[in-house]
C-alpha positions in Angstrom: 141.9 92.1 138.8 139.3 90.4 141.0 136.3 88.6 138.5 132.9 90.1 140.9 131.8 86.8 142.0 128.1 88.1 140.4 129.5 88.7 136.7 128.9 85.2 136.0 125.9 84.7 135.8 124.9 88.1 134.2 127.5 87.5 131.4 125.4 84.0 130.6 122.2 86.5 130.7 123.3 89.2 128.8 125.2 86.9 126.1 121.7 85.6 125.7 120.1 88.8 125.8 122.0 89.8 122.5 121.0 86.7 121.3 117.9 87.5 121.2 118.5 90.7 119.9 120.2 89.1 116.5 123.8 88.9 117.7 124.3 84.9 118.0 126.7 83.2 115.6 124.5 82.2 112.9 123.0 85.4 112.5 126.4 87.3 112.6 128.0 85.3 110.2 125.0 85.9 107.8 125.2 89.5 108.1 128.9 88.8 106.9 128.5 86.5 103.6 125.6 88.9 102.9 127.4 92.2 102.5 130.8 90.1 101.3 128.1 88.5 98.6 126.8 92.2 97.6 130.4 93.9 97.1 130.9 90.8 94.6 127.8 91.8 92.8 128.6 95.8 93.4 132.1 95.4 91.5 130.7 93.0 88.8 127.9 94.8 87.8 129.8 98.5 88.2 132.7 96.9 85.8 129.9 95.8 83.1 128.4 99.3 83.3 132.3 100.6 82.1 133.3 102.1 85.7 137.1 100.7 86.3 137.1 100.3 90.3 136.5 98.1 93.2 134.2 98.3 95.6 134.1 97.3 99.2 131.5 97.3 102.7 132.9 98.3 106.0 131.8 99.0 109.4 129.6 97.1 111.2 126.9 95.7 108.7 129.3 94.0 107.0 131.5 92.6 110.0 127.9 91.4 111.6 128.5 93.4 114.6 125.4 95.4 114.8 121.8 94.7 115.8 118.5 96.0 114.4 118.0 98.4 117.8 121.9 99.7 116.5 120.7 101.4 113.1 123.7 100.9 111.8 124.3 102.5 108.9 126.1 100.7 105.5 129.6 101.9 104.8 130.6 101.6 100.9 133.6 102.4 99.5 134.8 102.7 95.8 138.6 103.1 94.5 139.5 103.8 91.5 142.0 101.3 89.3 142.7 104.6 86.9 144.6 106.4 89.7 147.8 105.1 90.2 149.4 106.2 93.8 153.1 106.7 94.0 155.0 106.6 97.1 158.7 107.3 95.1 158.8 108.9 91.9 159.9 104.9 90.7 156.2 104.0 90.6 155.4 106.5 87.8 153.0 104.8 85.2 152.5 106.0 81.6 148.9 106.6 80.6 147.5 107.1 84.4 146.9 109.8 86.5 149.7 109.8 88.9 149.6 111.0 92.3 152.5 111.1 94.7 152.3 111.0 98.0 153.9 113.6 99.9 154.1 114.4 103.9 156.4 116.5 105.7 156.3 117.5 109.9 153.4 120.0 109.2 151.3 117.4 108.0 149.4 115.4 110.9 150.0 111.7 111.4 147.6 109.9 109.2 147.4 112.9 106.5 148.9 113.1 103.4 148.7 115.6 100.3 148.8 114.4 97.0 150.8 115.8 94.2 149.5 115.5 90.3 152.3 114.2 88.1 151.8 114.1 84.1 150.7 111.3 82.9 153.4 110.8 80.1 156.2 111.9 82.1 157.4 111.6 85.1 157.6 115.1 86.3 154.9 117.3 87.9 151.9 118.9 86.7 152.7 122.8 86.9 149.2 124.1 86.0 145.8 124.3 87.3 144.3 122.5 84.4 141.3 121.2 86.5 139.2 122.6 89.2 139.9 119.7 91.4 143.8 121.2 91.6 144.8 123.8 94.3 148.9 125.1 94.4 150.6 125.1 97.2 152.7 127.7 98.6 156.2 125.9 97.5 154.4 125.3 93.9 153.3 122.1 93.9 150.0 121.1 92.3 147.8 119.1 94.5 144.4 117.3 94.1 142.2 118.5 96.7 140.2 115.8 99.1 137.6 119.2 99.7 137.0 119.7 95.6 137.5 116.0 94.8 134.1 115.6 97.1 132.7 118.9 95.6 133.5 117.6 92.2 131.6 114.3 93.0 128.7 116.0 94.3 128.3 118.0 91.3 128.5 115.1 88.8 125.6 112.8 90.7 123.5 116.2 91.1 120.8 114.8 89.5 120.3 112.1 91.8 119.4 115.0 94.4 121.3 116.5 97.7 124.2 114.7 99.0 125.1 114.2 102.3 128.1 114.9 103.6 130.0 113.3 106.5 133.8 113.6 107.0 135.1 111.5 103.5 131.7 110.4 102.6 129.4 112.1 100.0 126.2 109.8 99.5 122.9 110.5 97.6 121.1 107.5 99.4 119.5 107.3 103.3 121.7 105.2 105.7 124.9 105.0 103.8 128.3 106.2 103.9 129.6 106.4 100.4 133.4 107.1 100.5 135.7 107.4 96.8 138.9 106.9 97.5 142.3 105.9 96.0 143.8 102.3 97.0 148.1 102.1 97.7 149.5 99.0 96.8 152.8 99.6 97.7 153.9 99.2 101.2 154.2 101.7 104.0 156.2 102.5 106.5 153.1 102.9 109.0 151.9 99.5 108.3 155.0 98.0 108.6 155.9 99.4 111.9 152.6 98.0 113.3 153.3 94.5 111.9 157.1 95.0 113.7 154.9 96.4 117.3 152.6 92.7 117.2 155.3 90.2 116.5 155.0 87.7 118.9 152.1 88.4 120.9 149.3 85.8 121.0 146.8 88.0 118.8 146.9 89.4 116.2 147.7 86.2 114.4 151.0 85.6 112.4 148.8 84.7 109.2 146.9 87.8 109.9 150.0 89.8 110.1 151.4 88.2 106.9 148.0 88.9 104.8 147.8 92.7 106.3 151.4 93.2 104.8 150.1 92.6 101.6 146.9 94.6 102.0 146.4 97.7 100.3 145.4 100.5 102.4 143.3 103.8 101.1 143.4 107.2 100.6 139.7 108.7 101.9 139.2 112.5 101.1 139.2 114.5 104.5 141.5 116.6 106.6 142.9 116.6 110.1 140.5 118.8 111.7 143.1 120.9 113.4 145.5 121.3 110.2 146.7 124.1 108.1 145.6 121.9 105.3 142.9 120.0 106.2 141.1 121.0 102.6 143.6 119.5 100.6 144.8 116.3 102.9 143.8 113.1 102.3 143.7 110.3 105.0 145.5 107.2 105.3 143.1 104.5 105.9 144.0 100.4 106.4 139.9 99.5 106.3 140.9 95.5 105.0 143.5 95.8 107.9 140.7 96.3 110.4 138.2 93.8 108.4 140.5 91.2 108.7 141.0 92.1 112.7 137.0 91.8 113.1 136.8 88.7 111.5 139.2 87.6 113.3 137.3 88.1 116.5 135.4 85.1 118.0 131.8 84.9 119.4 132.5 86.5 123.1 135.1 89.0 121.8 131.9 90.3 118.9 129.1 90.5 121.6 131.7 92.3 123.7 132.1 94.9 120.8 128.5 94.9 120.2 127.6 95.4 124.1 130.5 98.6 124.2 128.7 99.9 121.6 125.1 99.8 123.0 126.6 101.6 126.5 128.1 104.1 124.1 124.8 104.7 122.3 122.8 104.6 125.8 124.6 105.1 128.3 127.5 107.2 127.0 125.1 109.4 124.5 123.7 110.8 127.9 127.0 112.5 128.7 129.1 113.3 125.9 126.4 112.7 122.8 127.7 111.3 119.8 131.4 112.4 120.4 132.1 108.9 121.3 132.2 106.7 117.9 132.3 103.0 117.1 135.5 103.3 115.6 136.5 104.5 119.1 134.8 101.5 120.6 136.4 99.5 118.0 140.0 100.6 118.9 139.3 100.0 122.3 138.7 96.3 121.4 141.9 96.3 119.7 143.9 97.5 122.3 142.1 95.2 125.0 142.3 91.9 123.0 146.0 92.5 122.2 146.8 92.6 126.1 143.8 90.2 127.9 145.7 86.1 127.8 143.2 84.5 125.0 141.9 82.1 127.9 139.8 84.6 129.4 137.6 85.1 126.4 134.4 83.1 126.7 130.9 84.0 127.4 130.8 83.3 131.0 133.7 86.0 131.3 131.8 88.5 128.7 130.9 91.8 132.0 134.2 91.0 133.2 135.9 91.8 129.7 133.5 95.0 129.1 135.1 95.8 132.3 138.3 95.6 131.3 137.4 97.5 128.0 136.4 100.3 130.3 139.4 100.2 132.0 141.5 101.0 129.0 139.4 103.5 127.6 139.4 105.0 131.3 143.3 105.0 131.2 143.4 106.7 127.3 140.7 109.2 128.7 143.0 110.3 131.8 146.1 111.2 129.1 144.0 112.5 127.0 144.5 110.7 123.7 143.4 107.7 122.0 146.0 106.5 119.4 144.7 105.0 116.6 145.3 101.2 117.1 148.1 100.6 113.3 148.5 104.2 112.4 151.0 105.5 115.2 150.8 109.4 116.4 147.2 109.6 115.6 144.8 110.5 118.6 141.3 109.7 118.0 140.0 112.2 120.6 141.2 115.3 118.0 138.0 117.1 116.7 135.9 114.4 118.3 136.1 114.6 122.4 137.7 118.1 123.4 138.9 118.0 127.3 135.4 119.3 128.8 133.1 116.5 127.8 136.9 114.3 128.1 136.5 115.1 131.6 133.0 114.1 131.8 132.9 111.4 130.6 136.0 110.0 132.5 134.0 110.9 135.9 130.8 108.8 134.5 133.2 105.7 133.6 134.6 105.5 137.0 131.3 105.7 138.6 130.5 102.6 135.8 133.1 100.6 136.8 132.7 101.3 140.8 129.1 100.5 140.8 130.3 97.0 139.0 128.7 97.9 135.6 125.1 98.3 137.3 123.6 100.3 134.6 123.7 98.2 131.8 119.9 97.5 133.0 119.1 100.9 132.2 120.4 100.2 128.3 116.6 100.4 126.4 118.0 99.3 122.4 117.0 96.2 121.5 115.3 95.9 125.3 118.4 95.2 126.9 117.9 96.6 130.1 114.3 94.5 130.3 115.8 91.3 129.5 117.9 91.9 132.1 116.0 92.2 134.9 113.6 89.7 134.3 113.9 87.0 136.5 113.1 84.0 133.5 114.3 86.8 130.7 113.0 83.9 128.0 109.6 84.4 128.8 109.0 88.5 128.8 107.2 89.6 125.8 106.3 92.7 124.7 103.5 94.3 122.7 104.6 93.6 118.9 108.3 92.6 120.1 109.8 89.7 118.0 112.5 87.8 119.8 114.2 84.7 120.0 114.5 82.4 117.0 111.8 84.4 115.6 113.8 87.7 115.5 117.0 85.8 113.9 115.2 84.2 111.0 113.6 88.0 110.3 116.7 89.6 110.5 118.2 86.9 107.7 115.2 87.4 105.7 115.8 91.0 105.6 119.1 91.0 104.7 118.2 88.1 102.0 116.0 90.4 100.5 117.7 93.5 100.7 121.1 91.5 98.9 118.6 91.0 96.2 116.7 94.0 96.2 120.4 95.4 95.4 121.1 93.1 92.8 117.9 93.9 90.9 119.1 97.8 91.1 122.2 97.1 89.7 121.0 94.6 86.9 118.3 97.5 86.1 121.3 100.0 85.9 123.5 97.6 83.8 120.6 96.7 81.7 119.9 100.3 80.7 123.7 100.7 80.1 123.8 97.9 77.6 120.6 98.8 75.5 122.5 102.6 75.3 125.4 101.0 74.2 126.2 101.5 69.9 126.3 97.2 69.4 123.1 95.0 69.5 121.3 94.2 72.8 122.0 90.9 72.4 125.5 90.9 71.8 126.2 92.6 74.6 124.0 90.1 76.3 126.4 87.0 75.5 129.3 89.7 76.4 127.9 90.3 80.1 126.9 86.5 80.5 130.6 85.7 79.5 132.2 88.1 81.6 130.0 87.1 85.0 131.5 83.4 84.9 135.1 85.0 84.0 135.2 86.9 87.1 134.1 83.9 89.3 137.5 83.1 90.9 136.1 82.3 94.6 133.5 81.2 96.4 131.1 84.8 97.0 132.4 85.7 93.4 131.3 82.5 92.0 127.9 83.0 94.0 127.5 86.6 92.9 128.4 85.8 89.3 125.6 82.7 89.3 123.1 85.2 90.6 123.6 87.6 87.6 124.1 85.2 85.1 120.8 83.7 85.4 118.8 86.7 85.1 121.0 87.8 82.2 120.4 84.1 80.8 116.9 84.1 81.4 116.4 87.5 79.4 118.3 86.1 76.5 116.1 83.2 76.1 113.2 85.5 75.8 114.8 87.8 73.7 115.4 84.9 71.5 111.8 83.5 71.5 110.1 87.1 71.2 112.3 87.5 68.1 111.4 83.4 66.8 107.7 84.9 67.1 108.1 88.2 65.3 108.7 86.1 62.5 105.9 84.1 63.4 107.6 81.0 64.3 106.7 78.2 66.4 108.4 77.4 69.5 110.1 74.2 69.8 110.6 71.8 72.5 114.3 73.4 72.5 113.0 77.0 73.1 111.1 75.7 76.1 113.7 73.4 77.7 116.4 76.0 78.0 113.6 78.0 80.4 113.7 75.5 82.7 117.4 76.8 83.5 116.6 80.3 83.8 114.6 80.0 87.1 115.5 82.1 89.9 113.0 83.2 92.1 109.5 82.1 93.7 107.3 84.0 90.5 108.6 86.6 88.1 110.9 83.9 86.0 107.9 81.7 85.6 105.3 84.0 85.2 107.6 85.5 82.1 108.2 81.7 80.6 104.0 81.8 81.2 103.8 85.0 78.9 105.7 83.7 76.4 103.7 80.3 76.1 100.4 82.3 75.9 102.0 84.4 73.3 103.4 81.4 71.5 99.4 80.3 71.1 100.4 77.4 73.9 97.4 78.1 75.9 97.5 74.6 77.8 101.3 74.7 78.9 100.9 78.2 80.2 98.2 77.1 82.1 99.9 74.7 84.0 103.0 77.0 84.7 100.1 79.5 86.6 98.8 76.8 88.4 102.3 75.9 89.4 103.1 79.6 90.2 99.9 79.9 92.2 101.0 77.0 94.5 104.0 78.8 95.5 101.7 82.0 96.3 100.1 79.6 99.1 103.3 80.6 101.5 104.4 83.9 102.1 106.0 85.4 99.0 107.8 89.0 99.2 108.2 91.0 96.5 111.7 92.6 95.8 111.9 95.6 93.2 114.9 97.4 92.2 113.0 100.4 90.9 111.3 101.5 93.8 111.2 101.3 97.6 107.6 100.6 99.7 107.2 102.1 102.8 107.5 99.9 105.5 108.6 97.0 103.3 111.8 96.8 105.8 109.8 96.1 108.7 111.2 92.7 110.7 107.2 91.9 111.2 106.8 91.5 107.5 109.6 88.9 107.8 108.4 87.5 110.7 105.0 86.6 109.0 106.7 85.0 105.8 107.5 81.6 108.4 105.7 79.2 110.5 106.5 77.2 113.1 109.3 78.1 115.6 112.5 75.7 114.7 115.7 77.4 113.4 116.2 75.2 110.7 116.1 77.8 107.8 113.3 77.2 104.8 113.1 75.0 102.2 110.8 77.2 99.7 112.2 80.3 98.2 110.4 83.0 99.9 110.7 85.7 97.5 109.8 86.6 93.8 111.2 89.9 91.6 109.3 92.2 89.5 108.0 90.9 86.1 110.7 93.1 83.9 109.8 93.2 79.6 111.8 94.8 77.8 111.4 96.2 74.2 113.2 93.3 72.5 110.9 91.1 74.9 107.6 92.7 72.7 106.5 89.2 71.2 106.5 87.5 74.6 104.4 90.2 76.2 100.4 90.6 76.2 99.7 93.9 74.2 98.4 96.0 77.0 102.1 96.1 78.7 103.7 97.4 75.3 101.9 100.6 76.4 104.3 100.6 80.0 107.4 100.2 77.2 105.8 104.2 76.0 104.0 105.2 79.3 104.6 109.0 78.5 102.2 111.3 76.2 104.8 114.2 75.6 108.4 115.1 76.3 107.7 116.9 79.0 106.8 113.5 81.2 110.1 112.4 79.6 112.3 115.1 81.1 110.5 115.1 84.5 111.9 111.6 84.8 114.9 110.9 87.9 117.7 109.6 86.9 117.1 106.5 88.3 113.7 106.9 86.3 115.1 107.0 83.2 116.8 103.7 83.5 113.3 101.8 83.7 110.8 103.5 82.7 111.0 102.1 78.9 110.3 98.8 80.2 107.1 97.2 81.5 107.5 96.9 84.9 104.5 94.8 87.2 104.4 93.1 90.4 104.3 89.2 90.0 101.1 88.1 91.8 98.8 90.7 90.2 100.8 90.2 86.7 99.8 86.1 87.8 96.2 86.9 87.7 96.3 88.9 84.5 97.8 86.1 82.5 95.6 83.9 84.1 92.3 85.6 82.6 94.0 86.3 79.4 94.6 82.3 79.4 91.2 81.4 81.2 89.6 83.0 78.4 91.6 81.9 75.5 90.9 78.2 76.9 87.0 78.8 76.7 86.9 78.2 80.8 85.0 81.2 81.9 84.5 80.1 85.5 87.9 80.6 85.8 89.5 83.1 84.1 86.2 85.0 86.3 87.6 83.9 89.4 91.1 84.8 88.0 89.3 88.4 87.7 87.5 88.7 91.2 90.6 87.3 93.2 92.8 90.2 91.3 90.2 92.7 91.5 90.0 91.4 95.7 94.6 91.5 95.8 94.7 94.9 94.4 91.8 96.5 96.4 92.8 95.2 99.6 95.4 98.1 101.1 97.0 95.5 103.4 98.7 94.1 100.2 100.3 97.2 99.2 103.8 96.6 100.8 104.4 93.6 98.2 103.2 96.2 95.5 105.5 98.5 93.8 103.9 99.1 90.5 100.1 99.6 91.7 99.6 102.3 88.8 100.3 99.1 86.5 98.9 96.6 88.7 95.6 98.9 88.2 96.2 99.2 84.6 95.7 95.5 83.9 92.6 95.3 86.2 91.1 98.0 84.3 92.2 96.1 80.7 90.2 92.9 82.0 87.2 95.0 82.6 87.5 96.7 79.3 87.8 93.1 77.7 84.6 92.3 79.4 83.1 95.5 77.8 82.7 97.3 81.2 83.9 100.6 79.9 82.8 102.0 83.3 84.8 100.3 85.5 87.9 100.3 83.4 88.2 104.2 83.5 87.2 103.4 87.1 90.3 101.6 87.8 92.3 103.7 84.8 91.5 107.0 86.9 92.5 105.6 89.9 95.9 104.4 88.6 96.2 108.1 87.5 95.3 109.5 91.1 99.0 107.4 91.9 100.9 109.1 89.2 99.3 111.4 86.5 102.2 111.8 84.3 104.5 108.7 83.0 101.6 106.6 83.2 100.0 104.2 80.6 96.4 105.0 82.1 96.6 107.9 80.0 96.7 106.2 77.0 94.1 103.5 78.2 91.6 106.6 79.3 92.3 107.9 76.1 91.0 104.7 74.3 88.5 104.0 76.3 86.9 107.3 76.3 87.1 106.9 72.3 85.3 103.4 72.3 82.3 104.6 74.1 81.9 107.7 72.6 81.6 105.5 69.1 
């Protein structure tokens, strides 16, 4: 096929066009050790909590093939180690729930049902003991995918309505959610795949080897067009496919990317969302296993869209797609019917006559603009971030979303443990221990550091509230060990500060404020696993977090947690945040509580820069240095007031609380049921404030 001699040049253009749209090299690979970084702290923390599976991220966040104009939503999926799958009745294991796969020629390609076994015999299950069982006509006793998904829904019901979409049931925005069952054994469907790529250039013969190893998945969901599509569950080889993206270089991921912005333009236009990015994915498969590895570099990237087309032109003329491992499976069933088949096949060969013209009219990420400009470097839109600028935002994002994940999940385990029959603290030197015994790899290693010292740093303040409840003084040995439990920006100093000024070591905790107030001089984000701010996602918040325009990374953390006390931290913590440890006045506010609620809402939770200001009256004024503990007092008063701040707030009502407590201190009982009442106008029940009014009101009517 002739290369158009003007696809040169506009492959250099539009490989810098997704550049600056977050798809370069660095950025992708960030994406990637991200979301490989948070299934390592997904599966930790879910094992510490007592949940026995693995979990993994799919799709395109976690290949780095995706761009902020994409949306791209984050695909998780759990199996469970309690299910064991059997492919012959040999793989029958005592004291598991056994399922054996079964498939016959009215089952679909891809589809399988699954037959319950006893689990201390090897012979079926011949009742409908569960309501996740269905009989079939010949007797057998299946689990169904349909009422395994109802069944799930019904069990997380109190974390609200669930979404549904083909195996996935999710309570949260934006992610796919998908519990499924993992087959160790091998296949004869993965096998003949490996047998089909023998000796062809790509895949790789060390990719072949580790996908014949792989385990593949069982996802709950039907053939759309099969007598059994309640009760089938599909095959799915999802590492298969990981390890095929990875595999992909630079021109071959920006040729994925670019399919999939023409799909969601261009294609959307003509055949709406029928057309998928697994399709698009497929077609990558199918083009990279026949295109000589020499023709994929940048300066060839239009040309090898083209080709992309040209095989997804020939699948749309027979009128099937076949899934790229799993043979006999067309992707077009219950997706692309013949009409809008038809359709769209008419539009792609207009596309490829017109020598892929219309990728200036692709508007995500500005494409089509970027295009056309004659110096595309210099075009700037109205609140547009680009460039260097756009790739260091995107990174901060996902930074702090990675760690906005892992303070969820430590919340989540932490409430676990302190429900759990032994001491807190126990449990504590269990969880610490079993972080460093699962770091067996790199991201493991990195995922099990991250936990361990937050889990470290609590114990160490456990340890020092409980030397002060019995009114001892803390040592030079107390206070070294702090020094290792650092790991952000504010909130692990800020608590080491608390404890000092509750220790009576007014001096020292002085010093560690000033310190923590030096950081504050650069831009600090918050990151709460409690709650979410609106608008706190926004790449222009991470765009105002750096100066200067090199893309050399940052040498200053640029991000600080929540200040988090728990009960058995009561010695380290200033009296008026006990009250956030009982911030309900009946039962009532108890039970209104989420589920999620529930979790945190027996600690003291407060954001770390007003928190900073708090201590540093409390300290101010235990030192005798009025001047500044009222500074300390005008500058919070100023932080809190000031609405432009309240994206790095999550805990205003709290924040307010503390403002409210100074001014009582100062004997202004009139502006500390101002600033009580207000935190009440947040949230009227579950709050503190109603205590404080309570006090207050007591106080100045003596």
């Amino acid at each position: 096929m002739q290369i158009p001699e003007h696809f040169t040049e506009l492959s250099i253009r539009m490989s810098e066009a997704l550049d600056d749209s977050g798809a370069d090299k660095k950025t992708v690979m960030e994406r990637r050790r991200t979301f490989l970084l948070r299934e390592h702290i997904e599966q930790i923390t879910c094992q510490l909590r007592g949940m026995d599976f693995e979990c993994f991220h799919f799709g395109s966040q976690s290949e780095g093939t995706t761009t902020p104009g994409l949306q791209s939503d984050i695909d998780a999926l759990a199996s469970y180690n309690q299910f064991n799958i059997m492919t012959v009745w040999e793989d029958w294991k005592a004291s598991m729930v056994n399922l054996l796969m079964l498939r016959d020629d009215t089952i679909p390609p891809q589809q399988y049902l699954l037959q319950v076994i006893e689990n201390d015999t090897p012979e079926p299950v011949t009742s409908l003991t569960h309501g996740m069982f269905v009989r079939k006509d010949s007797g057998q006793v299946l689990l169904s995918a349909e009422r395994w998904k109802q069944y799930l829904e019904y069990e997380a019901r109190d974390l609200g309505e669930a979404t549904k979409n083909g195996p996935s049931v999710s309570f949260t925005p934006n992610w796919d959610i998908v519990n499924a069952w993992h087959v160790l054994k091998p296949l004869p469907e993965i096998q003949h795949w490996i047998d089909r790529c023998r000796g062809k250039p790509w895949p790789s013969v060390q990719l072949l080897e580790a996908a014949r190893v792989a385990p593949c998945f069982l996802v709950p969901v039907g053939h759309p067009e099969s007598d059994y599509k309640r009760e089938e569950w599909r095959l799915s080889p999802n590492l298969i496919e990981r390890m095929l993206m990875f595999s992909f270089n630079m021109t071959q991921i920006k040729c994925y990317i670019l399919f999939k912005l023409i799909k969601k333009t261009l294609f959307a236009k003509i055949v709406g969302e029928s057309i998928t990015s697994f399709h698009c994915k497929t077609i990558m498969f199918y083009t990279i296993e026949r295109t000589p590895p020499s023709l994929w570099f940048e300066h060839n990237l239009m040309f090898l869209l083209l080709l992309c087309l040209h095989v997804l032109r020939r699948w749309l003329r027979l009128g099937r797609l076949p899934h790229y491992i799993v043979e006999g499976m067309n992707l077009f069933d219950g997706k692309l019917s013949k009409s809008p088949q038809k359709r769209l096949l008419v539009y792609i060969d207009s596309l490829i006559r017109n020598n892929l013209q219309d990728v200036f009219y692709i508007d995500i990420d500005n494409i089509g603009c970027r295009l056309q400009a004659c110096s595309m470097r210099h075009i700037v839109q109205a609140g547009e971030l680009r460039g260097v600028c756009l790739r260091n935002s995107i990174r901060l994002l996902l930074k702090f979303e990675c760690w906005e994940r892992l303070s969820s999940k430590l919340v989540q385990v932490q409430h676990h443990q302190r429900s759990s029959h032994t001491t807190f603290e126990q449990d504590l030197k269990y969880v610490i221990y079993k972080f460093y015994d699962n770091s067996k790899n790199v991201i493991l290693r990195s995922a099990a550091i991250e936990c361990i010292k937050h889990f470290y740093g609590l114990q160490i303040s456990m340890q020092a509230s409980y030397f002060l409840r019995l009114r001892n003084v803390l040592d030079s040995e107390n206070i070294r060990r702090v020094q290792y439990s650092n790991f952000d920006v504010a909130s692990s100093r800020l608590k080491f500060a608390s404890m000092l000024y509750c220790g009576g070591h007014l001096r020292a905790a002085a010093r560690v404020l000033e310190d923590v107030e030096r950081m504050y001089r650069s831009k600090v984000k918050t990151v709460c696993g409690c709650r979410i701010a609106q608008g706190d996602r926004d790449l222009r918040v991470f765009a105002n977090m750096f100066s200067g325009n090199t893309d050399n990374g940052f040498s200053e953390p640029q991000f600080t947690f929540c200040v988090k006390l728990l009960r058995q931290e009561s010695y380290c913590t200033p009296f008026i945040l006990l009250f956030e440890m009982n911030r309900n006045i009946s039962e009532e506010e108890v039970a209104q509580r989420s589920l999620d609620r529930k979790q945190w809402m027996d600690t003291a939770e407060v954001d770390a820069r007003p928190f900073l200001h708090y201590l540093q009256y409390l300290t101010y004024g235990g030192l005798g240095e009025r001047g500044n503990q009222l500074y300390a007092l005008r500058f919070s008063e100023s932080y809190i007031g000031d609405e432009r701040n309240r994206i790095h707030m999550y805990h205003v009502e709290t924040s307010l609380n503390l403002l409210g407590h100074c001014y009582e201190m100062e004997g202004n009982y009139e502006g500390a049921l101002y600033y009580y009442t207000h935190s009440l106008r947040i949230y009227d029940t579950n709050n503190a404030a109603n205590w404080h009014v309570r006090r207050v009101l007591g106080f100045i009517s003596d």
